[in-house]
C-alpha positions in Angstrom: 0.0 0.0 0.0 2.8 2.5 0.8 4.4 1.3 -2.3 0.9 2.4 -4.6 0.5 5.4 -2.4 4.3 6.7 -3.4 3.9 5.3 -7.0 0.6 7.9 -6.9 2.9 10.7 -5.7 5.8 10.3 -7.7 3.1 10.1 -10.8 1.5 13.5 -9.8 4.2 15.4 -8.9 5.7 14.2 -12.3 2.2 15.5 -13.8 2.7 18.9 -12.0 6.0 19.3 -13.4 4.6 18.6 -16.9 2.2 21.5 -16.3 4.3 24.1 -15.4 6.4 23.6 -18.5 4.0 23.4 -21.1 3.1 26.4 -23.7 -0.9 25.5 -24.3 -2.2 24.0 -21.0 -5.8 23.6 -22.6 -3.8 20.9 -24.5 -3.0 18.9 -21.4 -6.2 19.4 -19.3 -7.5 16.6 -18.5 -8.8 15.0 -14.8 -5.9 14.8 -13.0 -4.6 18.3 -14.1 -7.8 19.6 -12.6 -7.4 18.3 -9.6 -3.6 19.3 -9.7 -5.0 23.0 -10.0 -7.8 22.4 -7.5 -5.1 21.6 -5.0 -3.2 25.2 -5.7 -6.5 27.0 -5.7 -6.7 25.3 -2.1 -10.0 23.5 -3.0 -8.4 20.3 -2.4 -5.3 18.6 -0.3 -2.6 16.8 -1.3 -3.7 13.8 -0.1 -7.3 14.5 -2.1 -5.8 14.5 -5.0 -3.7 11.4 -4.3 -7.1 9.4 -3.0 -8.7 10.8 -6.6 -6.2 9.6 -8.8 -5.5 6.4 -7.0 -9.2 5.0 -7.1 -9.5 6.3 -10.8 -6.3 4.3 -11.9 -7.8 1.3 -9.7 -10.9 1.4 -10.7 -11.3 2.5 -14.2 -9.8 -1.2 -15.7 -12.3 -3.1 -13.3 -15.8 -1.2 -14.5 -14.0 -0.9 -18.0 -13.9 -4.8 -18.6 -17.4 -5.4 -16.9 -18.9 -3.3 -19.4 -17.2 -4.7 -21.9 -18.2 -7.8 -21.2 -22.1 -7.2 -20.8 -21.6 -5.4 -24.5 -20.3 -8.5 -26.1 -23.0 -10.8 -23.9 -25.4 -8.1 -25.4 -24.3 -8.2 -29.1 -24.2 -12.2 -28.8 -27.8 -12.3 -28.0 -28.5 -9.9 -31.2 -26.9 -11.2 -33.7 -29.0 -8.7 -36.5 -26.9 -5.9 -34.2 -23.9 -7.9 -34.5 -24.3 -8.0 -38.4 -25.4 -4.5 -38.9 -22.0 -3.8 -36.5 -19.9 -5.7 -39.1 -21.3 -3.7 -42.1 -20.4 -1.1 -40.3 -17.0 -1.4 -39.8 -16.9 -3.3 -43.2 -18.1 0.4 -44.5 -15.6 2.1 -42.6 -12.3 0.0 -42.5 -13.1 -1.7 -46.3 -10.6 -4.6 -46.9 -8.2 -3.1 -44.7 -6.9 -5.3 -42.0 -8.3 -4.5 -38.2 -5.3 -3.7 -35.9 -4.8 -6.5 -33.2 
């Protein structure tokens, strides 16, 4: 755990860094930077930002494969959804090889 936690620090304060540096911020805002700014507005403490970041990096891969998984339980139950997804990329992509 204290491993993660200084992993989570060492990550932000490398993300801070980054954002002090940069020429166009709006380029680089994303989550994390806003929380990084919340924290120097005072809205948030260090250890906010930390707890923020950590859950989202824990998290995100955990709800990202259970909904993947109900979409491709869904589209297996509908196969006409699953063909009309094929022409799809068919339309897109042509005879071009999908990337793996």
């Amino acid at each position: 755990s204290k491993d993660l936690k200084g992993a989570m620090e060492a990550l932000i304060e490398q993300k801070r860094q980054k954002l002090s540096t940069v020429d166009k911020l709006d380029e680089h805002m994303d989550f994390a930077s806003q929380l990084i700014f919340a924290q120097n507005r005072g809205d948030l403490t260090a250890e906010n930002v930390n707890q923020c970041v950590l859950e989202m990096m824990i998290a995100a891969p955990d709800t990202l494969s259970v909904t993947l998984f109900f979409m491709l339980i869904l589209i297996a139950e509908h196969p006409t959804v699953e063909e009309e997804m094929m022409r799809e990329i068919e339309t897109v992509m042509g005879k071009q090889e999908l990337p793996s």
